[in-house]
N, C-alpha and C positions, 0 to 999 in steps of 0.2 A: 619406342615400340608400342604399339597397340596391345591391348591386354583383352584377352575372351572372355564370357559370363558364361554362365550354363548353356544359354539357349545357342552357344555359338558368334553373339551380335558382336562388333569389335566396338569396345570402350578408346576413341581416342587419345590420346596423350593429351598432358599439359600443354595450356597456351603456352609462350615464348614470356615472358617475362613476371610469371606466377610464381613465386618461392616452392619449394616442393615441399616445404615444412607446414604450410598452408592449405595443402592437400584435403581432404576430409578420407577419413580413415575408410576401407575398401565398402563397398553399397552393400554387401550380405553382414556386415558388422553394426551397418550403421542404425541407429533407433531411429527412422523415420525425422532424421534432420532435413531439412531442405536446406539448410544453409553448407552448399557445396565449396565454400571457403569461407577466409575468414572474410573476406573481402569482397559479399556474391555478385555486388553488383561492375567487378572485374569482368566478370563473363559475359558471350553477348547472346542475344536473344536466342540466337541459333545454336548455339551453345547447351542452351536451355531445353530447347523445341528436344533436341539428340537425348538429351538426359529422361525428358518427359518419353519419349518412343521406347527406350529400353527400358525404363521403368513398367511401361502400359508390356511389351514383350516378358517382362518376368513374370508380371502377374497374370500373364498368360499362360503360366508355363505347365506342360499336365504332369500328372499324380506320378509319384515315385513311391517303384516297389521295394527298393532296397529299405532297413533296418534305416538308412540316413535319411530315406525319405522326410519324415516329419520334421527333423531340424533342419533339413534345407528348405523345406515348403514354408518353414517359419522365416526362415533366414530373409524370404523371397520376399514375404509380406512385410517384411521390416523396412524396404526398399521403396514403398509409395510416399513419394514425395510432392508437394504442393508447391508449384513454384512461385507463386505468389508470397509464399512466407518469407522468399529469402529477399523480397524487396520491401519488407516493412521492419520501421524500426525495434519490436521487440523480438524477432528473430532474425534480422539479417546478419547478425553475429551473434556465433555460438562457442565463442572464444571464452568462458567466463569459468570460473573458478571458487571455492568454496571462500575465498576473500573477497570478493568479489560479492557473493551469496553477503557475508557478515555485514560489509559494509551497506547496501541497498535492503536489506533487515533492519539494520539499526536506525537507519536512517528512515525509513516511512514507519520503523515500529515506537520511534519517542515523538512526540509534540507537545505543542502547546496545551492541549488536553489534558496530560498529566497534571499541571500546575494547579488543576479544581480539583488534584483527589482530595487535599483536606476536608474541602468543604463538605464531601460526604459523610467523612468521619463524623461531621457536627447533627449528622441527622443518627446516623448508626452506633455512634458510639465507638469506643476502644474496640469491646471484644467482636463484636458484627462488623465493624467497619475492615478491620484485619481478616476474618475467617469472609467476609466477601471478598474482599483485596485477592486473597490467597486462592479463593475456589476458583473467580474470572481469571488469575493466571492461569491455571491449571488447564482449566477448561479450554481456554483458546491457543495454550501452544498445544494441547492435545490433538484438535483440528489442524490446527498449522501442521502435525505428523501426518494427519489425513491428507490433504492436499498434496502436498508432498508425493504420500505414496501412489496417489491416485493420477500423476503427472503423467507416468507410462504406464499404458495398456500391457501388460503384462501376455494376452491372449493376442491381439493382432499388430503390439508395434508400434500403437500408436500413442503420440505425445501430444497432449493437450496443453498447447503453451497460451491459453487465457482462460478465465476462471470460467466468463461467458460461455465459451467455447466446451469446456469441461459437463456445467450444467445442462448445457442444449442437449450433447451428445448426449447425458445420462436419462432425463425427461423426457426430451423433445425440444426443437425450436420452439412452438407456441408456449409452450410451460418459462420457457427461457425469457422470452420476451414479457410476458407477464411479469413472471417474480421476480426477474433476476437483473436484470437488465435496467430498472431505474434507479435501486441500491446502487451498482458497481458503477454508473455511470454518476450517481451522487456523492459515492465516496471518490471517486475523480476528481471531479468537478468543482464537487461542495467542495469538499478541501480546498483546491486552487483558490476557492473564491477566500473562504476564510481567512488563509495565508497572508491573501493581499491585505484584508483588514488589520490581520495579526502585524504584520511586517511593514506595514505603511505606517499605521501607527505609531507602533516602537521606534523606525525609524525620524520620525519628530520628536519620543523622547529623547532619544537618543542624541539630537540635535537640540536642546533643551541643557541638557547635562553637557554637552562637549561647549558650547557655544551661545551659553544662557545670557552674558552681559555681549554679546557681538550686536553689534550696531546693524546687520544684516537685518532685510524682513523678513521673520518666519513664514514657511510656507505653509498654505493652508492644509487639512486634512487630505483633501480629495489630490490637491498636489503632489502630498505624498506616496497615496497609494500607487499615482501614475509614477513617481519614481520609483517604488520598487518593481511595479508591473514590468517598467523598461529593461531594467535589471533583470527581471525573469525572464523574459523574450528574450533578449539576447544570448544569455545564457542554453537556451530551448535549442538552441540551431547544433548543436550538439548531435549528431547523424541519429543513432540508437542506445539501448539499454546498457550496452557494456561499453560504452563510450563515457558515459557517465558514472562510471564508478569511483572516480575519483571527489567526484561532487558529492556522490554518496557519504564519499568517508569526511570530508571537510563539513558535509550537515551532520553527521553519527556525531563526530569530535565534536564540535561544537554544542549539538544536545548533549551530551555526556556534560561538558562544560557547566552550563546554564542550571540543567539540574541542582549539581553538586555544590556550585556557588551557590546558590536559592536556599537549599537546604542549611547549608554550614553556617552563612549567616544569620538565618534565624535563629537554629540551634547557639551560636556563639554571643550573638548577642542576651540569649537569654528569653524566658518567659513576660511574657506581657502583664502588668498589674491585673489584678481581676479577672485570671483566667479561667473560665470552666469550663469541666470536660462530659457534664451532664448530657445528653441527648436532649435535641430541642423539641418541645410536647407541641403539639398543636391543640387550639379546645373544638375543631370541628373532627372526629373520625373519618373522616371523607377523607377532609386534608391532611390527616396525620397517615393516612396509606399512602396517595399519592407524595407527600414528603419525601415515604421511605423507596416508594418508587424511582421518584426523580434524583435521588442518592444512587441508587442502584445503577439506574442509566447514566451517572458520570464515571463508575467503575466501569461498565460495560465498555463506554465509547473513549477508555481511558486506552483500549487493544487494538488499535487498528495494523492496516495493510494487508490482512489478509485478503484481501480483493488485489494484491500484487504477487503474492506467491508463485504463483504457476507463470506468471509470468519475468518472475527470477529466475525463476529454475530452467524455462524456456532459452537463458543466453547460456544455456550450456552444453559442450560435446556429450554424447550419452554412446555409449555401446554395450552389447548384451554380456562384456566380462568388467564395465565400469559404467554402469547406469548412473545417472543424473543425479537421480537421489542422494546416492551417498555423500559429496560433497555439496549437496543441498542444506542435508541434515546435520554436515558436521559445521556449517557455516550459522546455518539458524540456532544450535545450540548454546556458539559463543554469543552470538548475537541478545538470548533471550540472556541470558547469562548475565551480560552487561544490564538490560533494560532492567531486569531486577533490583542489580544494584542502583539505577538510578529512581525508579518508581516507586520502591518501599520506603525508602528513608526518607525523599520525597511528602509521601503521603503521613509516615508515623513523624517527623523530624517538626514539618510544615504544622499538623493538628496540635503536637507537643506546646509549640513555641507561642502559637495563636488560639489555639480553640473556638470559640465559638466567633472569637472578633477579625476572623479571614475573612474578605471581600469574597462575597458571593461573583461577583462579576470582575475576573481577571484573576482571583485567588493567588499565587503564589506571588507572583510577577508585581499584582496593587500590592501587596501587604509589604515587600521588601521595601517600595518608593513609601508606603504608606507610613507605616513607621518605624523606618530605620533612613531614610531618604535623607536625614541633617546630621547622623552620627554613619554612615558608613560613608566609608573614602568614595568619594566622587569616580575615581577612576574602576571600581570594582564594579559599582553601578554603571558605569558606561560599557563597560566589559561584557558583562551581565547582556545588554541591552544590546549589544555586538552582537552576542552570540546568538540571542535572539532573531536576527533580524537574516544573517546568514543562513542559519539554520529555518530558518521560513523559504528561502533563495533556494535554498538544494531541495529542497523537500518537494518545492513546485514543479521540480524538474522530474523525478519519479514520479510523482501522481498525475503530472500530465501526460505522460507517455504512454498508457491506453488511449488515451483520448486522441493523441497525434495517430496511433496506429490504426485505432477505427477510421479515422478520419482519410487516410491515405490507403486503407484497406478500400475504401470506395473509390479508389482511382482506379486504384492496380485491377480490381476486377472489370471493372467498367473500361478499359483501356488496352488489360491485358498486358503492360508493362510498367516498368519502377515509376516512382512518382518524381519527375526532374526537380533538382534544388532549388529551384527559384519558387516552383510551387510547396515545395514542404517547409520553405519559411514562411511564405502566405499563411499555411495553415496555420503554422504556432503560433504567427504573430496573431491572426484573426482569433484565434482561443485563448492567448490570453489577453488581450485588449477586452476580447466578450466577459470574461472573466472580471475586468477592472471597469466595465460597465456595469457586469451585476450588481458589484460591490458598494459603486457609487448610487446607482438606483434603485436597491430595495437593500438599504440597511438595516430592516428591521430583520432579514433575515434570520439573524440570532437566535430570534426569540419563536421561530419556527423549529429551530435546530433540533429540541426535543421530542418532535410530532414524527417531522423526516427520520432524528436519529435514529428511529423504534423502527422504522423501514429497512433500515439498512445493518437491525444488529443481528437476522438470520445470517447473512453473508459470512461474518466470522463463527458464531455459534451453534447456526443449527442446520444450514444447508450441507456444510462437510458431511456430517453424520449420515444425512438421508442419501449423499453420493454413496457413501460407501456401502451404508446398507445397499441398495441397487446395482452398484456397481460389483463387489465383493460377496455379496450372497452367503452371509456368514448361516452358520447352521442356526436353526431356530431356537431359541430361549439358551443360546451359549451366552458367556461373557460378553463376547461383542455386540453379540446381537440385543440382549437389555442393554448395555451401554450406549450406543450408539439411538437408540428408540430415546433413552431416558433424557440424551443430551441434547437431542435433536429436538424432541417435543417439548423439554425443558425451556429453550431456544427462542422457540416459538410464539408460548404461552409469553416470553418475557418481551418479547417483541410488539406481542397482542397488547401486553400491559402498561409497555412506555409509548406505545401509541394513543392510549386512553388518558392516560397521565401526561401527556404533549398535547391532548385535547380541551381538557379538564382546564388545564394551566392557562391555554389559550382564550376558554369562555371566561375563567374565573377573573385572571388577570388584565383582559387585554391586550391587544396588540397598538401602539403607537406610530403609526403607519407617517413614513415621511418619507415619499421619494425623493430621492437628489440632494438629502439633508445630512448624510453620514457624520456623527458626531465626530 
């Protein structure tokens, strides 16, 4: 039977062979999901067109006088749906669940990143290396609450399922595209590319330590990365976001993994002869700020994924009696939960064991091969170097998946329908191949890493705040409102300052420029 709306229009029934569990819960409930099943691209255009004509007839619908007036006028607005959403892969499924939330947290919130906190320690010291450790947590799952809350319009309904999207609305597109836009497509991106470095690599240690006396020829550097590259493509064809939560959970397990090994064997094996836990002096003052600067910025860049948030939270059902949020929040809390445990013992375990004699360049990961590489069992090092390498494998699949959705967002608009599968494996294949070109052709990348990173650390620290302020309009000199001003322009300032310290670093040091040469 056909079902009425207010305006009188008849809502069809279910196609013929659509589960009715699949359903998307009634349109006056719904939070501006476009994804009208679990499955949208079941339905066929025409299907769409009908959905989009009742929609455009509700928000036509005039003023009501009755007392219900205003929650139904609400209800009605809750109903503007974007049909284009429900053909891209971070909202064509909205099936996703606060497990789901932990698992795609954990997994874009550990990296190989962590494995340098000691080395900061060696600039900062005990008591500043921990009371920074501890504030940059604070401070970024504090935001991580902002984004969060900020996901649904509260006033019209509407659900800002990418970060991009979130900023434009709250500035403007041109603000958007300015500031925002070369971050969130760098913490993309950049990632992916890094990965390949990280993951290609390991994966030759890896083959080293499993097969070091094999009569085989080792494969070159650049061999490698193209093998893990392949390994990510394939994996890539994975349709959307809640399709990959399983992937999420085997990179989280595994970072959990790598961490804990890293740590315990340092810890068990014991302190290093001649260790000290002195802070390193510079005799230029120039160089002794930026030091404590560039210490700073490996805590800072030690938090990422907050450039996926919104778009975690975007694979979920949302209604105005069980909004999205809440198993957003209760999924992100085990999540940091976990990252805790693995980032602090991490950084105090890693400084304890090694102090000042950690490799600046790979930190926890050299030091383990470096010296413990003839007394620890071969197989725990290859384990180690597993988990690595998997864990680089899943991680590229979350942080590519803005970048597939922009990418296939310029079909659907331009086209006006879903993006057929032969062409959404084109894309991913062409993003990450491009990816495993960067990485073969400007390997010096790295050693930029600190100029761009300082670009992209508003993204987690100090852009949330200024949404909120803007969005939220807290009353003037409340709590919120100094907090929010303090952590915002806090943010800022430290962005201004590891960009100068990314520059500094760059005149001082040089750059050893060699394309095509990947060590």
């Amino acid at each position: 039977m056909s079902e009425v709306v207010e305006d009188g229009s008849a809502i069809p029934p279910p196609r013929h062979g659509i589960d009715s569990e699949a359903q998307a819960p009634p349109m006056q409930m719904q939070y501006n999901s476009p994804s009208l099943s679990r499955n949208p691209l079941l339905l066929s255009a025409e299907h769409d067109e009908s959905a989009a004509n009742r929609t455009q007839k509700l928000s036509q619908a005039p003023n009501f006088l009755t007392p219900l007036g205003t929650p139904i006028r609400k209800a009605i607005q809750l109903t503007k749906l974007d049909p284009h959403d429900a053909w891209l892969p971070i909202t064509e499924s909205r099936n996703g669940n606060a497990y789901y939330a932990a698992f795609h947290t954990l997994c874009s919130g550990i990296g190989i990143q962590a494995l340098v906190l000691p080395v900061a320690f060696t600039i900062l010291g005990w008591t500043w290396g921990i009371i920074s450790l501890t504030v940059a947590f604070i401070w970024q799952l504090y935001t991580l609450w902002v984004l969060v809350k900020l996901h649904e319009s509260e006033e019209t309904g509407m659900r800002y399922s990418r970060y991009l999207q979130l900023f434009s609305a709250t500035f403007g597109e041109k603000m958007g595209k300015l500031f925002a836009l070369f971050p969130i497509m760098y913490l993309s991106g950049g990632t992916c590319v890094a990965l390949i470095i990280v993951g290609g690599s390991t994966m030759r240690l890896f083959f080293q330590i499993v097969c070091g006396h094999c009569s085989a020829k080792p494969l070159t550097t650049v061999e490698w990365y193209l093998v893990f590259t392949c390994a990510a493509v394939v994996l890539s064809q994975l349709p959307n976001l809640n399709s990959i939560a399983g992937v999420s959970l085997v990179g989280a397990v595994t970072a959990i993994g790598y961490c804990t090994m890293m740590w315990m064997i340092s810890v068990t094996e014991g302190r290093l002869d001649g260790v000290s836990y002195d802070p390193i002096k510079e005799e230029d003052n120039i160089a002794m700020i930026f030091s404590v600067l560039n210490a700073l910025g490996i805590i800072a860049f030690a938090f990422r994924g907050h450039n996926l948030t919104l778009e975690i939270q975007a694979t979920m059902p949302s209604t105005e009696k069980k909004p999205s949020k809440i198993p957003m929040w209760r999924g992100v809390k085990v999540a940091y939960s976990i990252i805790a445990m693995c980032l602090f013992p991490l950084a105090i375990g890693g400084y304890w064991a090694y102090g000042h004699k950690i490799p600046a360049n790979g930190g926890m990961l050299a030091a383990i091969y470096q010296y413990h590489g003839r007394h620890t069992s071969q197989a725990i090092l290859a384990l180690t170097s597993l988990f690595v390498i998997i864990n680089a494998i899943s991680s590229f699949q979350i942080y590519g998946m803005p970048m597939f959705d922009d990418m296939e967002s310029k079909y659907t608009k331009r086209k006006n329908k879903p993006c057929p599968w032969w062409l959404r494996s084109v894309f991913r294949a062409m993003f990450g191949y491009g990816c495993f070109f960067v990485a073969v052709a400007i390997p010096f990348l790295g050693s930029l890493a600190g100029l761009i990173g300082g670009i992209a650390v508003p993204v987690t620290f100090a852009y949330p705040c200024f949404m909120w302020l803007k969005i939220k309009k807290p009353k003037k000199y409340s709590l919120m409102w100094w907090l929010n001003w303090g952590l915002g322009l806090s943010g800022t300032v430290l962005s201004v300052v590891l960009i100068a310290a990314g520059v500094y670093v760059v005149i001082d040091t040089g750059i050893e420029v060699s394309f095509f040469k990947p060590h």
